[in-house]
N, C-alpha and C positions, 0 to 999 in steps of 0.2 A: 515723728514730731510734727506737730502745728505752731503754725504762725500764724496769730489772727489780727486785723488790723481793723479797729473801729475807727470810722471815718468820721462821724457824728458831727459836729457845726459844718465842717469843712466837706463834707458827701456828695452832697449836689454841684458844688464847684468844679470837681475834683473830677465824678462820674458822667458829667455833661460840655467835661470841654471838647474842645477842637480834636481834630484829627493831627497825629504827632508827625512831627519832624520828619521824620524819616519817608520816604515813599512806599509802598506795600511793592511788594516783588509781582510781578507781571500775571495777569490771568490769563493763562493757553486757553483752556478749559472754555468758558464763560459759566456769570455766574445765572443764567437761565438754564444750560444745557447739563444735560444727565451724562454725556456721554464725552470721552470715554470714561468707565466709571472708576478709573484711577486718572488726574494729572502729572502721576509724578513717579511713575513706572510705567515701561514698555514691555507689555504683553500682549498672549497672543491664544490663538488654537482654544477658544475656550470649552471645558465644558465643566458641570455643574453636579452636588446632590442637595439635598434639600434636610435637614436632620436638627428635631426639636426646634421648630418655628424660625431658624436660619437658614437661609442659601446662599450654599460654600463653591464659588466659583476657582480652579484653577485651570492655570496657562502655561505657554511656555515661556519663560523667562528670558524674553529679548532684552532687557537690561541689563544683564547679567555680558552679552554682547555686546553693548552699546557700551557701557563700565572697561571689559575689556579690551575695545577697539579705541580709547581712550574717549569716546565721544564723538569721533568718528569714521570715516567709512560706511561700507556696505556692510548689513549683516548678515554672516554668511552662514551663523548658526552651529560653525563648529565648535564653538567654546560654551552653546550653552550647555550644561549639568545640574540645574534644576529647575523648579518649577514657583510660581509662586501661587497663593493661596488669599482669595477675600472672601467676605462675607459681606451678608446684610439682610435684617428682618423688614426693610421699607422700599427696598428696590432704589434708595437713592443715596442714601448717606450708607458710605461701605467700607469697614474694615479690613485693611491689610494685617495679613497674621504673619508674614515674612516668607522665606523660601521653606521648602524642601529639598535639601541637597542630594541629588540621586546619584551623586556621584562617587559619596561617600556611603549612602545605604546599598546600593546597587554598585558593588566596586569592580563588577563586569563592565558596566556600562560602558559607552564613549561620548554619549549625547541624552540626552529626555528633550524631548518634541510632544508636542499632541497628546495633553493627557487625556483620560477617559475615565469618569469615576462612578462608582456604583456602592452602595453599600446593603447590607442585609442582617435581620438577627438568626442567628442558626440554630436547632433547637439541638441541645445537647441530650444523651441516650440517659440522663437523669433527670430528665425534665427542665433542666435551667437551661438559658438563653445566651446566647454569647453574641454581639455585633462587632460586626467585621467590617472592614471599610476597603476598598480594594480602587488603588488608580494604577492604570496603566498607561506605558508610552510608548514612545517610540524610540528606539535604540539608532538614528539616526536613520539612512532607506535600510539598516539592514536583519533588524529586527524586531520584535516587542518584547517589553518586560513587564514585569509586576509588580507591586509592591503591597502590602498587606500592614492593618494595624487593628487593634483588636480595643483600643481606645478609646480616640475620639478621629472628627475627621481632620484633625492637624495631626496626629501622630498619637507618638513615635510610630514610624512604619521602618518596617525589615524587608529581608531580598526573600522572600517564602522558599523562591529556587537555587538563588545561587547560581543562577543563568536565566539567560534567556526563557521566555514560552514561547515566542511560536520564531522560529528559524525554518531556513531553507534544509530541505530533506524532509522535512516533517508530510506526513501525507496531504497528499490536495493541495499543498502548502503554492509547489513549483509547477509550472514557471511562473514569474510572479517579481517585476521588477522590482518593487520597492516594498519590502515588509514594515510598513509604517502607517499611523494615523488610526488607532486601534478602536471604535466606537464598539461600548460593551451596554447591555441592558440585564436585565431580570425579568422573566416572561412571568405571568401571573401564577405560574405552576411554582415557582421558584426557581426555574433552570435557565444558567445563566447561557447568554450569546454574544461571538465578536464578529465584527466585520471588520478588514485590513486592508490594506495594499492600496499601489496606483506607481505613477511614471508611465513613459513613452508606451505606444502599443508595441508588445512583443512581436519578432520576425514573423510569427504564424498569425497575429493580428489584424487589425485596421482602424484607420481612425474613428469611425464608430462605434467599434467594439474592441478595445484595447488588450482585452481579457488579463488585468490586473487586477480585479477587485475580487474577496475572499469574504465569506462566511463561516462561520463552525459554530457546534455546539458547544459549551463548557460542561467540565465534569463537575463533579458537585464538590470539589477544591476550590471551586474558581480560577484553578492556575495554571490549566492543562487543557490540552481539546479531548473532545469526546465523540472521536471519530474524525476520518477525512474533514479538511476544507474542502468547500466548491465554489464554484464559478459563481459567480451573481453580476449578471448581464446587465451591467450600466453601460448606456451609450452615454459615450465623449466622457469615459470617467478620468479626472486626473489624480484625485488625491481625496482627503475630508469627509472621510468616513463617518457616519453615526449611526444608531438606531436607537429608536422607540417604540413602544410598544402604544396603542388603540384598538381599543374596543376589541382583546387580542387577536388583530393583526399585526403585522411585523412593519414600520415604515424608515427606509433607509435612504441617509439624503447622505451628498455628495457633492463636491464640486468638479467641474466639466475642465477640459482641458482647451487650449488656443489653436487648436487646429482648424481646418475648415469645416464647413458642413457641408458639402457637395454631395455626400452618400446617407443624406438623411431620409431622403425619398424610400430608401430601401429597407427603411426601417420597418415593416411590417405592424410591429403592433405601437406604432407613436401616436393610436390615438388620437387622432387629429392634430394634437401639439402642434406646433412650429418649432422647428430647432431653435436650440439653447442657445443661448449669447456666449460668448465668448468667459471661458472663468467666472459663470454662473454657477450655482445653485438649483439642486434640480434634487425630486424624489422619486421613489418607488414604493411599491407596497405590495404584499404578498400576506396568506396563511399558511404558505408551508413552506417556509424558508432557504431550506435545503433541495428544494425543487426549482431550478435554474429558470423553465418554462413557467411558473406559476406568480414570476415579476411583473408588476403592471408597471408602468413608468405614466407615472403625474403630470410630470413636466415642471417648470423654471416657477420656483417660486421666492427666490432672489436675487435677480439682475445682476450684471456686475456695473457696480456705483461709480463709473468713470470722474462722474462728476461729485463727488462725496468725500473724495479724498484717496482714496484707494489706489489713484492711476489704472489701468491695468490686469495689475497683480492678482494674485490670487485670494480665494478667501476662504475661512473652515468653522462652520456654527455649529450650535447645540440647541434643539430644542426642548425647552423646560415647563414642565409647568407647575405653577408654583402659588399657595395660596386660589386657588383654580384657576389661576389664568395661565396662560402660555407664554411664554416669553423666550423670542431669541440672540442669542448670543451668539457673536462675530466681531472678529478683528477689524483695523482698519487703521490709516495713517494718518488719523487727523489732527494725534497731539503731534508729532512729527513737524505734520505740515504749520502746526499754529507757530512752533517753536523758531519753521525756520521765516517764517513771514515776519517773524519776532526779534531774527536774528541772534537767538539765543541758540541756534543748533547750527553749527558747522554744515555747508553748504552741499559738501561732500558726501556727508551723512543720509543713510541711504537704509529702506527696507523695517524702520523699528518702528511695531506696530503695537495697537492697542486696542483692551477691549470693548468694545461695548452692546449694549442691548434696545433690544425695542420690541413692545408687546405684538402677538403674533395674533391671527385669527385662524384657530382653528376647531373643524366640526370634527370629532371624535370616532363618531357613527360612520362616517362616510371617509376619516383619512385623510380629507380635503385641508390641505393647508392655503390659506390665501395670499398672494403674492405681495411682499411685503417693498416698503421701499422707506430704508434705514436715514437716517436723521441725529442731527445735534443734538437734537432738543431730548430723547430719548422717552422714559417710562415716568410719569408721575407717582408721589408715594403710595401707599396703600395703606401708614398707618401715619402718625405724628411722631417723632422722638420724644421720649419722656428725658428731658435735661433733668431730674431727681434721682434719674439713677445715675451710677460711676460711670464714667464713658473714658474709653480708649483714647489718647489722642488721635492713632492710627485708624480711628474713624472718621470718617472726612467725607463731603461731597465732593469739594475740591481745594485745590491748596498754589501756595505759590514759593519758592523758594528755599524749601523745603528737604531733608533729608535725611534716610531712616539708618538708625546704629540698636545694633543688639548689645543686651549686657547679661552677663551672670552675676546677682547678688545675694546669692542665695549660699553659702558657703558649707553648708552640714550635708551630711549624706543623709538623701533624702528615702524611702521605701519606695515611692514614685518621682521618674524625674523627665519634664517633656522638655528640658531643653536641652542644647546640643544640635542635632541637625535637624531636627524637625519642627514647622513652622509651630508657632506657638506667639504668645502676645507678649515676647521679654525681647520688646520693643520699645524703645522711645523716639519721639523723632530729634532730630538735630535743629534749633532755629537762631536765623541771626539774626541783625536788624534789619526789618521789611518782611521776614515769614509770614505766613499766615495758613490759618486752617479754616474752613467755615462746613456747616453743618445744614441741612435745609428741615423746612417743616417742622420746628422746635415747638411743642406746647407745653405752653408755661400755667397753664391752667386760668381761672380767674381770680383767683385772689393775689398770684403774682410769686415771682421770689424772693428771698431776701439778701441771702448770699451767696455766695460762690466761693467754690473752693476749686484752685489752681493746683494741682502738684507737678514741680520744676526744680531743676537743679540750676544753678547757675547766679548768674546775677542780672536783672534786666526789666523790662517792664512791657506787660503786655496788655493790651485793649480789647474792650469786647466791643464789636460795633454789628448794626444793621446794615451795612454794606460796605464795603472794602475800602473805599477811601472815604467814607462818612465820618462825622464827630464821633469820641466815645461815649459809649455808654454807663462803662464803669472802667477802672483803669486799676492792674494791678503791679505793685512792684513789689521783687522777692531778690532774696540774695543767702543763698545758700552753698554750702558746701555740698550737701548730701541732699536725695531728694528730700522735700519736705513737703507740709500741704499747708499754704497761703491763702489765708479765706478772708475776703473782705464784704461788709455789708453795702447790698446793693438796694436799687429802689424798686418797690414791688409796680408798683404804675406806668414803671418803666419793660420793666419785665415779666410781660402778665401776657395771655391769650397765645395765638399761633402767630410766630414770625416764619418768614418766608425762607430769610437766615441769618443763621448766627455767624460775625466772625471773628476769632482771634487770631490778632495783630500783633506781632512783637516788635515795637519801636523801639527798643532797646536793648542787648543782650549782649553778653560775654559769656563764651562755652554752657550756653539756656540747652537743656534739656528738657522735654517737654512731655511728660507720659499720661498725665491722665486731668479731669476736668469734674466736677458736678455742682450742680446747682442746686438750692436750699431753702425751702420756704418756710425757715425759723435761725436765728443764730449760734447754732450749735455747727460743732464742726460737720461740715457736708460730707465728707467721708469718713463716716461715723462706727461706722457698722467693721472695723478693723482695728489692731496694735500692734504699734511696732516690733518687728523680729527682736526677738531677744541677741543680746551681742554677743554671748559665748557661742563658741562653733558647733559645743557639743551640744545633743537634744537632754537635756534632764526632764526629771518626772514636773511632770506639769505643765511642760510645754509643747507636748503630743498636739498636732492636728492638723489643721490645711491652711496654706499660705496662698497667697496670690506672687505674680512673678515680681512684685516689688519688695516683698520679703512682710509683708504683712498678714497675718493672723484674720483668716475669713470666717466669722461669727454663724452661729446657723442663723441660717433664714435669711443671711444676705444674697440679694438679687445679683449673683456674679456670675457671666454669660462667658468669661475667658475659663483657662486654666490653670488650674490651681497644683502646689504641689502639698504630697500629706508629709508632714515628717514623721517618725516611727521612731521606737525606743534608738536609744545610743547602739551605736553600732561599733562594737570594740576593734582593734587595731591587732 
């Protein structure tokens, strides 16, 4: 259903007053800084694939800890069990697609830490193609899993084994303190590889050469080794594992451990380096992997950020490249730290980290990555948001006061169905009075928009404004039982060229759910290209075809970047 409200004499009054009543809920964030590139989830361990012009970021789900420890304490990471999943085609405004529960895919498991993701199409012995999506974790120090989905890269994903892949016994595997923090690639042959392990140097050890870190080849499963692990001689290795592949060689980064360097000297091939800092970041590089002797070591090419927010601690990145540029991803505590200078986080609260990125410099041909030095301010866009298409609410640069609830309203048995435990966009967020979401880089082209369309449940009134406690721009109020889509005529003069950002403000609400937005440069409804689910449960003839997770009818040729479900004849009982 729509709801459209013509403003007409009353528009300008109405679209240019003041900023409401109510106060906007706090910015941790800031609204200059890219980073972290969620405010309002504590994640961690990033890594990344890049599939149909988006880049799908997941982590470990330290919110899911920080949730559990009521808010606060230390996080001590044993309750977390899944991971979360964003995206985003601008590198700035980024979709949250909700968890993956590995807890219930994976019902071995006891933990998921450190994902690793990779995906590939495999040619089938008929000629057709299949894409496979594969992220692995970490089964807390004591082993790695898998998880496989043959979809998309939100899911559904299943346990391929039904245990563990690489556990203690396995060859090469032992000794080997902690089987965790899995960095997996695809070498340009198509033959996949992992690197694993770290913790304390072993009794036969030393603090320069710990001998905890592991290599293997994959079997053409992906889900198996193919062959012995071996040794891959990182000096001061503690944990954060990765690799990628250049100009095919092999380059595997790491993070160092707090011990001393007093036996750096004896490191024979350091290359002239200077020993590593303290829970830094540091590479290697090889062509033939499996040859312990044929590691170069690069050296520190990310400090540890004492002063960035981190303290200390430890840190675990992924280098990506994306759109051609490179870009790294890494944790850090800086919504944490914003929250508790805010006084909004429990003083006690301790350890919940978050992700973010900063563009990297690196030369390809030579492996050379340049030493980076991480920031607020992060990555600038790389393209505009088009506000003409339907947008998520759950996409966001940054937000304030804010909180995400799943729903199923979809009620027929579906042929395909991605919800249940696997991330997916049947999401709405939750806002009260003072929420707020904002978006950056928005072009509205030159001729401008006209209207806007809101879809919310609830009852309340929310504001579009150029900066966060600024006048409105346009102002809309809705009062719904069910979601609906609320469109009111805005001013194109108003709403024209590239803003910096957009933000909605909800100065009003009672149980406001918030799921989706688009904007319109004509008076037809903005979310046009869709029709309402039909009410009966059952599918009858003529209602065959794909839904979007709001229970709406996707048209061909609409621009819809989420997941959709098909429904399929009636399914008898």
């Amino acid at each position: 259903m729509r709801k459209t409200f013509l403003l007409a004499g009353a528009f300008m009054a109405l679209s240019m007053q003041a900023g409401a009543q109510t106060t906007p809920a706090a910015d941790y964030k800031g609204t200059a800084n890219g980073n972290p590139i969620s405010a309002s989830v504590f994640c961690a361990d990033p890594t990344a694939i890049d599939y149909e012009g988006r880049l799908y970021v997941y982590g470990t789900n330290d919110h899911q800890q920080y949730i559990k420890n009521g808010k606060t304490g230390s996080n001590g990471y044993g309750n977390i069990k899944s991971l979360v999943v964003f995206s985003t085609d601008d590198m700035v405004n980024w979709t949250f697609h909700g968890t993956i529960d590995v807890g219930k895919v994976c019902t071995w498991a006891g933990q998921s830490w450190a994902p690793s993701a990779v995906w590939r199409e495999k040619e089938n012995a008929n000629g057709t193609t299949t894409k496979e999506f594969y992220v692995y974790f970490a089964n807390g120090g004591g082993s790695v899993g898998v998880m496989k989905s043959t979809k998309s890269p939100l899911g559904p994903f299943s346990s391929p084994l039904g245990q563990a892949m690489i556990r203690h016994g396995l060859p090469g595997v032992d000794p080997c303190n902690w089987l965790f923090d899995p960095g997996v690639v695809i070498d340009e042959n198509g033959v996949g590889w992992i690197a694993f392990g770290g913790g304390d140097p072993q009794s036969s050890g030393s603090k320069l050469w710990p001998g905890n870190s592991r290599i293997a080849k994959l079997k053409s499963s992906m889900t198996a080794l193919d062959g012995a692990a071996v040794n891959l001689p990182a000096p001061y290795l503690f944990e954060a594992s990765e690799l990628n592949i250049m100009d095919g060689k092999f380059v595997y980064t790491y993070n160092t451990s707090w011990s001393d360097r007093n036996d750096w000297n004896s490191f024979e091939k350091r290359n002239g380096q200077p020993a590593p800092s303290s829970c830094s970041m540091c590479y290697m590089v090889s062509d033939n992997p499996l040859d312990p002797d044929s590691w170069d070591y690069r050296g520190e090419y990310v400090p540890n950020e004492g002063n960035f927010g981190m303290g200390w601690g430890n840190n675990h990145t992924h280098l990506h490249k994306f759109n051609n540029n490179y870009y790294l991803f890494y944790h850090s505590t800086l919504l944490e730290s914003a929250m508790k200078d805010k006084g909004a986080m429990n003083s006690g609260a301790s350890g919940y980290r978050s992700i973010g990125v900063n563009k990297a410099t690196v030369n390809e041909s030579t492996q050379k990555i340049n030493k980076l030095t991480l920031s607020k301010t992060g990555v600038t866009a790389i393209k505009n948001m088009d506000p003409y298409q339907l947008q998520q609410a759950e996409t966001m640069a940054s937000s304030g006061g804010i909180s995400y609830e799943d729903y199923k309203n979809i009620k027929t048995v579906p042929s395909k169905n991605s919800l249940g435990n696997d991330a997916s966009e049947n999401l709405y967020i939750k806002m009260a009075p003072g929420s707020w979401t904002s978006v950056r880089k928005v072009d509205f082209g030159n001729d401008g928009a006209k209207s806007f369309t809101l879809r919310a449940k609830g009852t309340g009134k929310m504001e579009i404004r150029f900066t966060r406690t600024g006048p409105a721009q346009a102002t809309v109020e809705f009062s719904s039982t069910t979601f609906e889509d609320h469109t009111i005529e805005i001013d194109p003069s108003v709403f024209k060229g590239v803003k910096s950002n957009v933000f909605f403000v909800f100065t009003e609400g009672t149980n406001v759910q918030f799921d989706s937005w688009q904007f319109s440069n004509d008076m037809s409804s903005a979310i046009n290209d869709v029709h309402a689910q039909p009410s009966t449960s059952s599918i009858k003839k003529g209602q065959e075809g794909a839904y979007d997770l709001n229970g709406r009818r996707v048209q061909n040729g609409n621009n819809q970047h989420g997941i959709v479900i098909e429904k399929g004849k009636k399914v008898k009982k």
